[in-house]
N, C-alpha and C positions, 0 to 999 in steps of 0.2 A: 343507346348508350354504348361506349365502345369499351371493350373491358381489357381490351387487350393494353398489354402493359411494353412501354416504349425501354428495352435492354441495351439498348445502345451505348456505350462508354460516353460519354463528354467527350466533346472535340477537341478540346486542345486542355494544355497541361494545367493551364491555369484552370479550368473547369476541373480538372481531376483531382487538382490538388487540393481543390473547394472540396470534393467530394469524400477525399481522404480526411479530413481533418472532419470534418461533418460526423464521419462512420467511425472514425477510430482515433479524436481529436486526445480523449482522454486517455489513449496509449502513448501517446507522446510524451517521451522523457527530456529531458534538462538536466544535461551532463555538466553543465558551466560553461565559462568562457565561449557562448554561441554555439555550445554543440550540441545536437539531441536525437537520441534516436528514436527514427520514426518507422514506426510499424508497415511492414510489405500487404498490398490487395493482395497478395499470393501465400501469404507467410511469413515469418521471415523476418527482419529488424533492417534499416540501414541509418549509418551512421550519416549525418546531415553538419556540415559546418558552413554558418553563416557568415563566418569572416566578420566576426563585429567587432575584432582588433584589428582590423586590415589582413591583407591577401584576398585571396579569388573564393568565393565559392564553391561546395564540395559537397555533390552526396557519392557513398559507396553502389550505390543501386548500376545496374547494368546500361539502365538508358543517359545516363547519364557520363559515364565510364567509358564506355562501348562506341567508338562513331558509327552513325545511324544517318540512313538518306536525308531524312527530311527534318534534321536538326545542327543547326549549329557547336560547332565545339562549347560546350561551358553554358551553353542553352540553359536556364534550370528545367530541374524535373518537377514532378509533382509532388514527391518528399522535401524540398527544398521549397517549394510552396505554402507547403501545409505546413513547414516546420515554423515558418515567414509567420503563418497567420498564429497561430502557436503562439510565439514569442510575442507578437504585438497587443495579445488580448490578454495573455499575461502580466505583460507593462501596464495596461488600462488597470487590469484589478490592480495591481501593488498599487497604483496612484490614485484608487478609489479610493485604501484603506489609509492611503497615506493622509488622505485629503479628509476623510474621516476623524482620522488619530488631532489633527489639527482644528479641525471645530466643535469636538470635545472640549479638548484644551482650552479654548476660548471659549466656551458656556460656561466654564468653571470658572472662569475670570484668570486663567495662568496666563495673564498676555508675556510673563518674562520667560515660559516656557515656549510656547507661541511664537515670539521672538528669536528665541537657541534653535527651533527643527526648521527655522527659514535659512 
């Protein structure tokens, strides 16, 4: 059996940023208007904008900020990942409970309430 444990970072950002949200999904805040800050593997906070009124994409973090060999200008980071996976699982729930709130309403027989939240 081999016990030895594989420390190796994730190869690319999108692994990391799986693995960020994974470890520290629950430190993720939701400033509004697509912004949130997302907790550093090192320490630290950076601010993440997803641009979901338009414009480009933005996190504060260095690798991001910084040109770096083996990355594209505007590349996302892995904060901008995880902030991505963040935002989308948080839309699932609101639209769980939405969906919820709505077949309530129809076991009670409110079809004209039923009706108004469509």
């Amino acid at each position: 059996m081999d016990t030895t444990k594989d420390t190796a970072p994730p190869a690319t950002r999108e692994l990391r940023g799986i693995k960020l949200y994974r470890e520290h999904g629950d430190e993720i805040i939701h400033e509004g208007r697509g912004v949130y800050t997302v907790p550093g593997c090192s320490g630290g906070s950076y601010r993440v904008d997803l641009a979901v009124f338009g414009g480009e994409e933005s996190c504060s973090c260095p690798d991001f900020t910084a040109p770096r060999r083996n990355r594209e200008p505007g590349e996302p980071c892995k904060h901008l990942y995880a902030a991505t996976i963040f935002r989308a699982r948080s839309r699932v729930a609101a639209r769980r409970v939405q969906v919820e709130r709505m077949a309530a309403r129809a076991s009670r027989g409110n079809l004209a309430g039923l009706a108004a939240s469509l």
